[in-house]
N, C-alpha and C positions, 0 to 999 in steps of 0.2 A: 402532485398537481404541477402542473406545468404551465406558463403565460406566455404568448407569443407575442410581440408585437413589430410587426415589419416596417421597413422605411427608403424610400431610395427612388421611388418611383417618379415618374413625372411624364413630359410631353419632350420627345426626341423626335429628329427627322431620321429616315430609311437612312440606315447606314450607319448610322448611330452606334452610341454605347451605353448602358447605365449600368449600376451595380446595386444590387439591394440585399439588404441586410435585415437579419430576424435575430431581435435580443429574446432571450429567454431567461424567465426565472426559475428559482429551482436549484438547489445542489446538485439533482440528479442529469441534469441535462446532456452530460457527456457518456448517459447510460440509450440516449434514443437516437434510433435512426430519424433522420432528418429529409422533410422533403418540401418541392417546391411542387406544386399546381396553380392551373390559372384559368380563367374563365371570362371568356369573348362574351358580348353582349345578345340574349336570346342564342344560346351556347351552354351543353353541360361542361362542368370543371373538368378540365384534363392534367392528366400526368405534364411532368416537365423533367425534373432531375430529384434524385434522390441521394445521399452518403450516410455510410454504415456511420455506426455509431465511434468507430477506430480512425477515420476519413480514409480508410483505404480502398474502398470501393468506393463507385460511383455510377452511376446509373443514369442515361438519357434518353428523351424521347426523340423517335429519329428528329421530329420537326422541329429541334432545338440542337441535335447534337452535331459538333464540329462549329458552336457559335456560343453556345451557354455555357460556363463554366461552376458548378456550385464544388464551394469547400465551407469547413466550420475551423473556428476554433473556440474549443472544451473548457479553455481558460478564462475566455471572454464571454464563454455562454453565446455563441453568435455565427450563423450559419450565412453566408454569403450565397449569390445567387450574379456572378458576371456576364454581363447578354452585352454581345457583339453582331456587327452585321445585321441589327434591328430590322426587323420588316413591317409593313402595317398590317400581316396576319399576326401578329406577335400582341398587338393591343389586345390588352382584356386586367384584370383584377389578379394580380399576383400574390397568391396565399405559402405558405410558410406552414408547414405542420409536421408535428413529432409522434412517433410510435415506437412500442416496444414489440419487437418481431426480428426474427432472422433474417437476418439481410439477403443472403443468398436465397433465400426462399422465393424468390419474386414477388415478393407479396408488396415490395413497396411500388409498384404499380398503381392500389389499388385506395383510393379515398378512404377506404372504411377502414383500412386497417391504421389508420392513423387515430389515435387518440385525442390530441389537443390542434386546435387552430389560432391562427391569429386572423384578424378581422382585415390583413390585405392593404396590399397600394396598388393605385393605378398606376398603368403603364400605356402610353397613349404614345404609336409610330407615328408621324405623318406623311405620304408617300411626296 
């Protein structure tokens, strides 16, 4: 069993920077790949970035990648999520969630294959 709970979010103007972070409980946590999705208002949850469970891969969605930067670290239980160059397409409900799957698999794409979530911070650009 795994607990997520994220934090970092807030109300930035275009241009911007935040950083948000997902504490996890659990011994096991340095065993799951890790990922971030987010979800605009009257909007399904989309992909954002994803890191194997090693941090040596990493994985982004083009509409975030070259701006978002996600790492973890295993010590702290604690997967970070660095958003640069903020847009106000960017606002929506920034989720945090862990799965046990092969990373190379593409599979961290996909919502379902995530196991545990955390209940999200907003993230609100203003243009």
């Amino acid at each position: 069993q795994v607990q997520l709970v994220e934090s970092g979010g807030g109300l930035v103007q275009a241009g911007g920077s935040l950083r948000l972070s997902c504490a996890a409980s659990g011994r096991t946590f340095s065993s799951y790949v890790m990922g971030w999705f987010r979800q605009a208002p009257g909007k399904e949850r989309e992909f954002a970035a994803a890191i194997s469970w090693r941090a040596d891969s990493t994985y982004y969605a083009d509409s975030v990648k070259g701006r978002f930067t996600i790492s973890r670290d295993n010590a702290k239980n604690t997967v970070y999520l660095q958003m640069s160059s903020l847009k106000p397409e960017d606002t929506a409900v920034y989720h945090c969630a862990a799965g046990r799957f092969a990373f190379d698999s593409g599979r961290y794409y996909y919502a379902t294959e995530y196991a545990y979530w955390g209940q999200g911070t907003q993230v609100t650009v203003s243009s």
